[in-house]
N, C-alpha and C positions, 0 to 999 in steps of 0.2 A: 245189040239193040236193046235187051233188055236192061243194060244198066245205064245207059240213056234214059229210058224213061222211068226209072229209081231214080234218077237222079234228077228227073225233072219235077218228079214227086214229091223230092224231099225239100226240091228248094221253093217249089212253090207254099208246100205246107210250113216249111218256116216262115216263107216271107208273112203270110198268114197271122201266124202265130206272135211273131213279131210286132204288126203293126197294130194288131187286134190290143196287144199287150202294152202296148203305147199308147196306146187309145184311150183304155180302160185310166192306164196311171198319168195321160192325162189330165184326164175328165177328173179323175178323184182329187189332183192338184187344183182344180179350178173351184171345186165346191166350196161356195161361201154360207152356209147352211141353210137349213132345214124348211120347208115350204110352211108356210106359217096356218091358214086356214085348214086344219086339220080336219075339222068339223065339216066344213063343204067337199073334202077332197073322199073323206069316209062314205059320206051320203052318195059323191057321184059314181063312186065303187061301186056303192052297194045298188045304186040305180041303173049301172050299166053290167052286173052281176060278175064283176072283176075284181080278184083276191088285190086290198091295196100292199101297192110296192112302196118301198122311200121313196119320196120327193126331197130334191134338196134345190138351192139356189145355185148360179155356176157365173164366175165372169174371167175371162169373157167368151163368151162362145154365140153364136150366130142365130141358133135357133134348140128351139126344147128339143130333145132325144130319149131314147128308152137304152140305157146302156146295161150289156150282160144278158149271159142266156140263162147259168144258173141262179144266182142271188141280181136278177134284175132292180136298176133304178130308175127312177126318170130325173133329167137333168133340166131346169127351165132356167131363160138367160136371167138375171139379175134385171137387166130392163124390161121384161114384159110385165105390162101393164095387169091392175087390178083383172079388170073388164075380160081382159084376154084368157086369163087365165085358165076359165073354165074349158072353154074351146080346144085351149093348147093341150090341159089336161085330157080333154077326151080322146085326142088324136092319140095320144100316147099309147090311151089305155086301151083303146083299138088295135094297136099292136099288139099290146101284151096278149089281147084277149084272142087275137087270131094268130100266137105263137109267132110270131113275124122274125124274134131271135133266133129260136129255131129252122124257123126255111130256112133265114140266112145263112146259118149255118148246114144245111144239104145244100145250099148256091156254093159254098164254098169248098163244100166237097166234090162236086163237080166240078169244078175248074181244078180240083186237083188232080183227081183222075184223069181228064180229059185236059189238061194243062196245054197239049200241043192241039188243040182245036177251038179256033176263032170264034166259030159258031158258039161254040158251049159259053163263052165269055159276052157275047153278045145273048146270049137269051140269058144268063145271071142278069144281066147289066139291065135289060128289059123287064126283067123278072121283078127288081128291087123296082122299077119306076111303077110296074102294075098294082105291086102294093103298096106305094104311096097314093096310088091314084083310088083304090079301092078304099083305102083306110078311110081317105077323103068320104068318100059315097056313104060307107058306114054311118060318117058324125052326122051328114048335113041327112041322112033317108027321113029322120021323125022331124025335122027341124021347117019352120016358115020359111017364105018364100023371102020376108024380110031378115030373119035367120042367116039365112044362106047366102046371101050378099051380105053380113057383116064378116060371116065365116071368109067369105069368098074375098074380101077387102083384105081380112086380117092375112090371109093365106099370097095375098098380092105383095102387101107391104110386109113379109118379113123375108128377110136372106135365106135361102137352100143352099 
């Protein structure tokens, strides 16, 4: 019994490992450079009290992301817009700032552990939608009620 679930252990943590590492080399393939407003991206660091990470450009990819747990970046698509940009940026950095790489990574250690139980995969799977939804709450809590239906627009019209 016990090498049953060594073995379900190891395969789940490669799969892991694996995909995670696709991911990354990816993303790094897709970087068309460097986020250009330096100067507004410093400021909103400094105004939402978050160490700035790189920004780069990426095509083509769906929607902006925070990729990496140790030397994190954030990835925005080549199409988003000027306008958008700040917003997209905040979301990110609401990740970064509520460590969100990290839970994900104890989400991923539990489902290794716990590999042969549903449940544990279904509260990961719940777990990652909470903190998207949280992150959400984060940007739009100081923002206008006019604000928040552009957020809420921009957040309709982009792909997940």
């Amino acid at each position: 019994m016990i090498h049953l679930y060594a073995a379900g252990v190891l395969a789940v943590s490669g799969w892991f490992v694996l995909s995670n590492a696709r991911f990354r080399q990816k993303m790094r393939a897709l970087r068309v450079g460097p986020y250009g407003d330096r100067e507004a991206y410093e400021a909103l660091c400094q105004r939402m009290k978050v160490k700035p990470v790189p920004v780069y450009y990426a095509d083509p990819i769906p929607s902006a992301c925070l990729v990496g747990v140790v030397r994190p970046y954030i990835l925005l698509p080549l199409t988003a817009k000027p306008q958008e940009s700040e917003l997209v940026l905040m979301h990110e950095l609401c990740h970064l700032k509520a460590r969100d790489p990290w839970w994900g990574l104890a989400r991923n250690a539990c489902c290794v552990i716990h590999w042969f139980n549903p449940l544990v995969w279904l509260a990961a799977w719940l777990s990652r939608s909470d903190q998207e939804m949280a992150c959400d709450e984060r940007v739009i809590q100081p923002m206008s009620d006019e604000e928040r239906i552009r957020h809420a627009c921009l957040l309709y019209t982009s792909p997940s």
